[in-house]
C-alpha positions as CSV (number, residue, x, y, z in Angstrom):
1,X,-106.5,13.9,237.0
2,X,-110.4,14.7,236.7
3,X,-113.4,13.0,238.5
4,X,-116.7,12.0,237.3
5,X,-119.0,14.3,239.6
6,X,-122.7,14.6,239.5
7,X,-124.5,17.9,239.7
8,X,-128.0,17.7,241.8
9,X,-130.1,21.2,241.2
10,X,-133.6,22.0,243.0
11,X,-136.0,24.7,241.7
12,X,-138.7,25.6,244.4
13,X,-140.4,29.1,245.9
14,X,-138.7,30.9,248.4
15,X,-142.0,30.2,250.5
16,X,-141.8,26.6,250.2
17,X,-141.4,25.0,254.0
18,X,-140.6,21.1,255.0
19,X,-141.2,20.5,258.5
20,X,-142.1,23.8,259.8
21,X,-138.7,24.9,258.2
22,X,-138.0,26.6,255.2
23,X,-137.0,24.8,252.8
24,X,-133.7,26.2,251.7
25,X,-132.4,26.4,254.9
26,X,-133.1,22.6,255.6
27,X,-131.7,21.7,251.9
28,X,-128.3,24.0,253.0
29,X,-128.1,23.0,256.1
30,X,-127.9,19.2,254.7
31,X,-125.5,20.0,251.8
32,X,-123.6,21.9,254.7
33,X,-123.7,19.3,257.1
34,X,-122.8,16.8,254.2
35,X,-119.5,19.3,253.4
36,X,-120.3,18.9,249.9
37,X,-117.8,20.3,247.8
38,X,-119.8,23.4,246.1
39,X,-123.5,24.4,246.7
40,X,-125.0,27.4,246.3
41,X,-128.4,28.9,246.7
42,X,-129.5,31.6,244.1
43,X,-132.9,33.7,244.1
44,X,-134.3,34.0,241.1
45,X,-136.1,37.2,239.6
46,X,-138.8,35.9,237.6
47,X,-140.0,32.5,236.9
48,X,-143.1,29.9,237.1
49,X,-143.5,25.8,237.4
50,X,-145.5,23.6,236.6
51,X,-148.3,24.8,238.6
52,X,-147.8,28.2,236.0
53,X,-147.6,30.3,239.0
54,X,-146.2,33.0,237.7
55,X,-143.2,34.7,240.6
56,X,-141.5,37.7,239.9
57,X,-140.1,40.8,241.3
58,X,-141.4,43.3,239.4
59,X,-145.3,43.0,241.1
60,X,-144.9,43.5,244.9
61,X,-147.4,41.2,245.6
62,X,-145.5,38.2,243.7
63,X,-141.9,39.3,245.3
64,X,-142.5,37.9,248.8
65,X,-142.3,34.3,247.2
66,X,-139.4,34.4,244.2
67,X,-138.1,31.0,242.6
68,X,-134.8,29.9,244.3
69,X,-132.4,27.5,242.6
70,X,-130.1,25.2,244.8
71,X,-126.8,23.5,243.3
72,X,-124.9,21.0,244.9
73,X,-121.8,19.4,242.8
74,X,-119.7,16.6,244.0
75,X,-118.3,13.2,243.2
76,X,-121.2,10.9,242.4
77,X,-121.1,8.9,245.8
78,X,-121.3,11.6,247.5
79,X,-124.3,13.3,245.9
80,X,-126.2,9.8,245.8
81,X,-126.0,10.0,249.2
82,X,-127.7,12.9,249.3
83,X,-130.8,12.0,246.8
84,X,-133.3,10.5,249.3
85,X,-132.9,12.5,251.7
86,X,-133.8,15.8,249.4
87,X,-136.3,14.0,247.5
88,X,-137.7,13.8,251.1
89,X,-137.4,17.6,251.5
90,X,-139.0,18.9,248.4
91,X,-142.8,19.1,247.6
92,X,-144.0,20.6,244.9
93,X,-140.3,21.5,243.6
94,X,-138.1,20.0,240.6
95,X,-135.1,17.9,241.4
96,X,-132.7,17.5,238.4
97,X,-129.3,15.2,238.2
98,X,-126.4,15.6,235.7
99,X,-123.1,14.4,235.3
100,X,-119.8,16.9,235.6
101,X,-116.4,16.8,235.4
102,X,-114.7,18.0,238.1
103,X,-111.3,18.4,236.7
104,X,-108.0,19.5,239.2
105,X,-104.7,20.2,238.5
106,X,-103.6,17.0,236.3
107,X,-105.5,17.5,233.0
108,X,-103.9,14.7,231.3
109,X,-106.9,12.0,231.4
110,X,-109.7,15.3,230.1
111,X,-111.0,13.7,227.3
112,X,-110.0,15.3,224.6
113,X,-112.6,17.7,222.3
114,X,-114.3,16.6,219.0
115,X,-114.3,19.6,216.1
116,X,-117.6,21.7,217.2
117,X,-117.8,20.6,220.9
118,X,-118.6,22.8,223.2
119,X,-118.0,22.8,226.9
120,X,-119.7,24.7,229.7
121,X,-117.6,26.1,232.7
122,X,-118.9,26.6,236.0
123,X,-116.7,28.3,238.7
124,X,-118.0,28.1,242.3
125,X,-116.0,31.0,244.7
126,X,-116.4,33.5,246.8
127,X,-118.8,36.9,245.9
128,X,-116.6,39.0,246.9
129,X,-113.4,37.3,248.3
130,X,-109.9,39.1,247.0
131,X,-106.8,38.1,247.4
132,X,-103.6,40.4,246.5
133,X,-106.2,43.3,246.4
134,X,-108.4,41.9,243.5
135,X,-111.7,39.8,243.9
136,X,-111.2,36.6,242.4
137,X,-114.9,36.9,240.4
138,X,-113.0,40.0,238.5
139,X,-110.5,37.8,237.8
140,X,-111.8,35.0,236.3
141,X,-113.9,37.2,233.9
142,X,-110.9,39.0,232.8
143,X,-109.1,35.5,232.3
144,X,-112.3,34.2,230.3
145,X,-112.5,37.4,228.0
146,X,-109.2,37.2,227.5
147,X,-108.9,33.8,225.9
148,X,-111.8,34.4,223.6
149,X,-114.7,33.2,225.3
150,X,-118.1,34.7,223.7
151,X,-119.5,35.9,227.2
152,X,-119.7,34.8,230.8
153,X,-121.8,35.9,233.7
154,X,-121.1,36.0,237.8
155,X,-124.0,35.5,239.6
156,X,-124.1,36.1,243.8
157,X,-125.7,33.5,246.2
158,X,-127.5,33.7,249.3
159,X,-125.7,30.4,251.4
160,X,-123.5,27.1,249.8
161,X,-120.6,25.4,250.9
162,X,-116.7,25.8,249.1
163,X,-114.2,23.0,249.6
164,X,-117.1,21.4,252.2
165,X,-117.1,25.1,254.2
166,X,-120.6,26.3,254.6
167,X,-120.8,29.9,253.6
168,X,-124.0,31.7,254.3
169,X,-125.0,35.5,253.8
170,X,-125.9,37.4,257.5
171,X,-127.2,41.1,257.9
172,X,-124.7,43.8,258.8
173,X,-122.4,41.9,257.0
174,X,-120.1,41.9,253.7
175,X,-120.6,38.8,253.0
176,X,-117.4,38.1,250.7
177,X,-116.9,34.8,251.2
178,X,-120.8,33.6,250.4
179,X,-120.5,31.5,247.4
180,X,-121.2,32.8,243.6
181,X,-120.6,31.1,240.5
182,X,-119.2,32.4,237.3
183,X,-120.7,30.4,233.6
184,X,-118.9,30.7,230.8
185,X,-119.1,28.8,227.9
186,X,-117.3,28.1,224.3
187,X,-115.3,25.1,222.4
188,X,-114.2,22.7,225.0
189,X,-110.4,23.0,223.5
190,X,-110.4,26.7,224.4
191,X,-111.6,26.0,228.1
192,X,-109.4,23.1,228.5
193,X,-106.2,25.1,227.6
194,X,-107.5,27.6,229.9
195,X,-108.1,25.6,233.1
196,X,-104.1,25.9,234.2
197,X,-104.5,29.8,234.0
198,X,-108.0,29.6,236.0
199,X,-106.0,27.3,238.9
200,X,-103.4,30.1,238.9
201,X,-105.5,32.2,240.3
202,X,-105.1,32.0,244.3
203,X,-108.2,31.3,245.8
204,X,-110.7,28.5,247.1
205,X,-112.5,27.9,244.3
206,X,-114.2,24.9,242.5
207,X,-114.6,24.3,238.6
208,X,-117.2,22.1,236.7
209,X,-117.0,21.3,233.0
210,X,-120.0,19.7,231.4
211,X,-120.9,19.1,227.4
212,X,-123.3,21.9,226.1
213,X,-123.8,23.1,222.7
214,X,-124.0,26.7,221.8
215,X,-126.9,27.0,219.2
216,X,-127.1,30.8,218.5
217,X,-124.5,33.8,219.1
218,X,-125.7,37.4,219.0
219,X,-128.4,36.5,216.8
220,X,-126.4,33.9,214.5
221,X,-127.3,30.8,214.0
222,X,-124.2,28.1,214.7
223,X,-125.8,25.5,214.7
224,X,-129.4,23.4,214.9
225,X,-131.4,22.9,218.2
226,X,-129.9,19.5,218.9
227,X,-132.4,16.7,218.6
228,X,-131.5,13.5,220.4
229,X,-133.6,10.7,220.9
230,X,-136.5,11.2,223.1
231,X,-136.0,7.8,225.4
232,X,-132.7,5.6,226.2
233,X,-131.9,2.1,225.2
234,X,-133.4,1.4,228.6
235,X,-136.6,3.6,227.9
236,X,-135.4,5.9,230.2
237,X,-136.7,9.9,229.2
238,X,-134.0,12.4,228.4
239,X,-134.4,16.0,228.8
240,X,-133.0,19.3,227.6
241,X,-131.6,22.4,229.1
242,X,-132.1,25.8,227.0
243,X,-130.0,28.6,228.4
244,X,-130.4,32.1,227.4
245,X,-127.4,34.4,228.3
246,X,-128.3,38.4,227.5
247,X,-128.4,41.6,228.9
248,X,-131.4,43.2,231.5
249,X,-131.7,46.1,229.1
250,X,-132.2,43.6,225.9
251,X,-135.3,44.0,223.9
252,X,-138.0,41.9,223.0
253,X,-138.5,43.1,219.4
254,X,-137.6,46.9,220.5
255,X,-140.3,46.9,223.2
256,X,-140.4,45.0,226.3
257,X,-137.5,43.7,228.3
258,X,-136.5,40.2,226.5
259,X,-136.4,38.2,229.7
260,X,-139.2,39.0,230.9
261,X,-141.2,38.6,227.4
262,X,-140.0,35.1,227.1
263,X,-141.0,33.9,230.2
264,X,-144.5,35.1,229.4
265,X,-144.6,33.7,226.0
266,X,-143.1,30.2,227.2
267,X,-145.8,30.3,230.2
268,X,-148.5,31.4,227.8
269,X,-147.6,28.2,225.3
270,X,-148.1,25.9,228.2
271,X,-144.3,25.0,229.2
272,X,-143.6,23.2,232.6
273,X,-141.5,26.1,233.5
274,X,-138.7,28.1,233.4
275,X,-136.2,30.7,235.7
276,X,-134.8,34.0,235.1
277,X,-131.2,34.7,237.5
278,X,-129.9,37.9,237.3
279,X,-126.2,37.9,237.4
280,X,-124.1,41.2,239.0
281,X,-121.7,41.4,236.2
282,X,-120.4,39.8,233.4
283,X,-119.5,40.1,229.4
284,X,-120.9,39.5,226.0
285,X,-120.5,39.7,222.2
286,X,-122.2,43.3,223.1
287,X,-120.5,44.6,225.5
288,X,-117.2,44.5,227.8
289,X,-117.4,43.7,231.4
290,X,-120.5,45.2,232.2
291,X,-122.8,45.2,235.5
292,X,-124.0,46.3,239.1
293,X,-120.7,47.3,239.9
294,X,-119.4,49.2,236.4
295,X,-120.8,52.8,235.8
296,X,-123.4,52.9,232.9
297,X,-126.2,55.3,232.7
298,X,-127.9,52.2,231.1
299,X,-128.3,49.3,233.6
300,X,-126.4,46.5,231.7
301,X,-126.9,43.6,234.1
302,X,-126.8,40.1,232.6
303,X,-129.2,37.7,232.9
304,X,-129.4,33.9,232.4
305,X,-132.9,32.6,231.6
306,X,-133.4,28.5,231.6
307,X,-136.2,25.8,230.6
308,X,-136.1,22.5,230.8
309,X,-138.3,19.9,229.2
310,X,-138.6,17.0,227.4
311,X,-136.7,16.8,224.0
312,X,-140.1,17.2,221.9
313,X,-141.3,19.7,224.2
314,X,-138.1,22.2,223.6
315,X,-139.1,21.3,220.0
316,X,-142.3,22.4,220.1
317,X,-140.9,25.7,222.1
318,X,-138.0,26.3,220.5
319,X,-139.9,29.0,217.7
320,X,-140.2,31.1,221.0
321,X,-137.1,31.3,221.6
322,X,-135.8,31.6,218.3
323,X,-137.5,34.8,218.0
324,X,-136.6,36.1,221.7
325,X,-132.9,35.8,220.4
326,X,-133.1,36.6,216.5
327,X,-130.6,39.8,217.3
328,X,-128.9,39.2,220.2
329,X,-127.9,37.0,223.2
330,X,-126.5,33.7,223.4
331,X,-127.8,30.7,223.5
332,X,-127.3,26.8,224.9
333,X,-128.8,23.6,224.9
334,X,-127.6,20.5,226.8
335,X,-128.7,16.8,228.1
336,X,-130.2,16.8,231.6
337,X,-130.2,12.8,231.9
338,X,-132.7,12.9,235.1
339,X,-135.8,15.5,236.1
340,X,-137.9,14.6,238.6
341,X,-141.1,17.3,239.1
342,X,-144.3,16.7,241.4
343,X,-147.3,17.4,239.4
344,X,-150.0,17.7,242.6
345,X,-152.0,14.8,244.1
346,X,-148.7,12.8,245.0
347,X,-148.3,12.4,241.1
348,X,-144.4,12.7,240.1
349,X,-143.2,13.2,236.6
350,X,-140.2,11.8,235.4
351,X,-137.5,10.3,237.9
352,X,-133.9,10.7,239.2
353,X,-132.4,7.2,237.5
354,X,-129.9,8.8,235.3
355,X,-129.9,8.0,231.4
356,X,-127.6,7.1,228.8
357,X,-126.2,8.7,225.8
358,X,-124.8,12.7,225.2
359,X,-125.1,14.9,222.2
């Protein structure tokens, strides 16, 4: 059987405080407390919000206060429990909901995939957990090259919860068990058929599905930015996800690194934000299993980069990132049905009441 889950995501700065507390640790500790099924805190490398406050790590005077990014997935009763209570929390952060599928190990009610659907995969486990002598991240990879997949990235978090078990990183400490996640994405068909295999892999993990499209592949073009309708039948706003999946030593036309370069072209055209995550190792149309912990004399690190917006806004952006990816990297859009963002003066944009409709 599979359950309908919802996904709730925060993006704030790693300086950001509720209560004389930092932030994170109060949003962990309640996802923690909660024993929500998967969370996970990330730092980001390089980002800005709506305020255009540009945080990176590259300028040691911007590093002190990096974007974070905080996931919690579960099934929806239990995340709506949470809302309030977060919304509560954040300031000047953005609050996003989405539904998942949280699939186990009866697949017989997964609805089954239309010709050109894609599907993204989200595995929540441990960084550096093994289990007959192999880390489980290494082995979902190799399980998710194997069947085909055009690329996939592990990226290592700070604190989160597996199976309802809070997980945090400590100094002095090898901090295997501290959650990461492993994306992957490609025709829902292909990841369906592979979710058995995945399961076979001993292990606490937990696996999300959710519908994205893959709009551009190693600089092909599959298919059209996706343009739904702007508002609901209820008039409530929909909003888009771009991902850009590519390597730390891509180019931005031959010069500057990509990542970086498109952050700064989608801040300088006025976008309401967007957050680079650098992965530790992962694989691509250009290159095997690459990362922190494979010997290259070229750092090969992946990177994810992400924007979200409002569907005419990724129009209107969209010619940036056309050109950021016209040779390489790979490329996603999806529906986030609710985005919630404080604009200053106790002014809030959007709101968490969840949308209709999909691709």
């Amino acid at each position: 059987m599979s359950a309908e889950g919802l996904k709730l995501t925060i993006y704030f700065g790693e300086r950001d405080r509720v209560g004389g507390r930092l932030l994170s640790e109060v949003l962990m500790a309640r996802f923690g407390d909660a024993e929500v099924l998967a969370s996970i805190l990330i730092r980001g490398v390089e980002g800005f919000g709506i305020k255009h406050q540009l945080r990176t790590d590259r300028l040691l005077t911007l590093s002190d206060d990096l974007p974070l990014m905080a996931v919690a997935v579960d099934r929806a009763r239990s995340i709506e429990r949470l809302v309030d209570a977060v919304l509560s929390d954040v300031g000047a952060g953005l609050v996003t909901l989405e539904r998942v599928t949280l699939p186990d190990l009866q697949l017989d009610d997964v609805p089954s995939a239309g010709d050109g659907d894609d599907a993204k995969l989200t595995i929540y486990t441990g960084r550096g957990e093994e289990r007959g002598g192999r880390e489980l991240v290494g082995a979902f990879l190799a399980r998710l090259r194997d069947a085909g997949l055009p690329g996939a990235t592990a990226i290592a978090g700070l604190d989160g919860t597996i199976i309802g078990e809070r997980r945090r990183a400590r100094f002095f400490s090898r901090n295997d068990l501290v959650p990461a996640i492993v994306v992957s994405v490609g025709p829902r068909e292909r990841i369906f058929r592979l979710l058995p295999a995945l399961r076979g892999i001993a292990g606490r993990h937990v696996t999300t599905l959710e519908r994205v499209h893959v709009v551009r592949r190693a600089g092909r073009v599959l298919a059209d930015l996706p343009a739904p309708p702007a508002r609901d039948e209820r008039g409530l706003a929909r909003w888009q996800r771009v991902m850009v999946f590519c390597g730390e030593d891509a180019r931005w036309e031959g010069h500057h690194p990509l990542h970086s370069q498109l952050i700064r072209r989608l801040r300088e055209a006025n976008a309401a934000g967007a957050t680079v995550l650098r992965g530790s190792v992962g694989f691509s149309d250009d290159h095997g299993i690459h990362g922190d912990r494979v010997f290259s004399i070229r750092r090969r690190t992946p990177v994810v980069v992400t924007m979200i917006d409002t569907v005419p806004e990724i129009a209107r952006l969209w010619p940036i990132v056309a050109r950021a990816t016209a040779r390489t990297g790979l490329v996603t859009a999806e529906l986030v049905p609710a985005y919630r963002a404080h604009a200053g003066e106790g002014r809030a944009i959007g709101g968490l009441a969840l949308a209709d409709g999909d691709y």
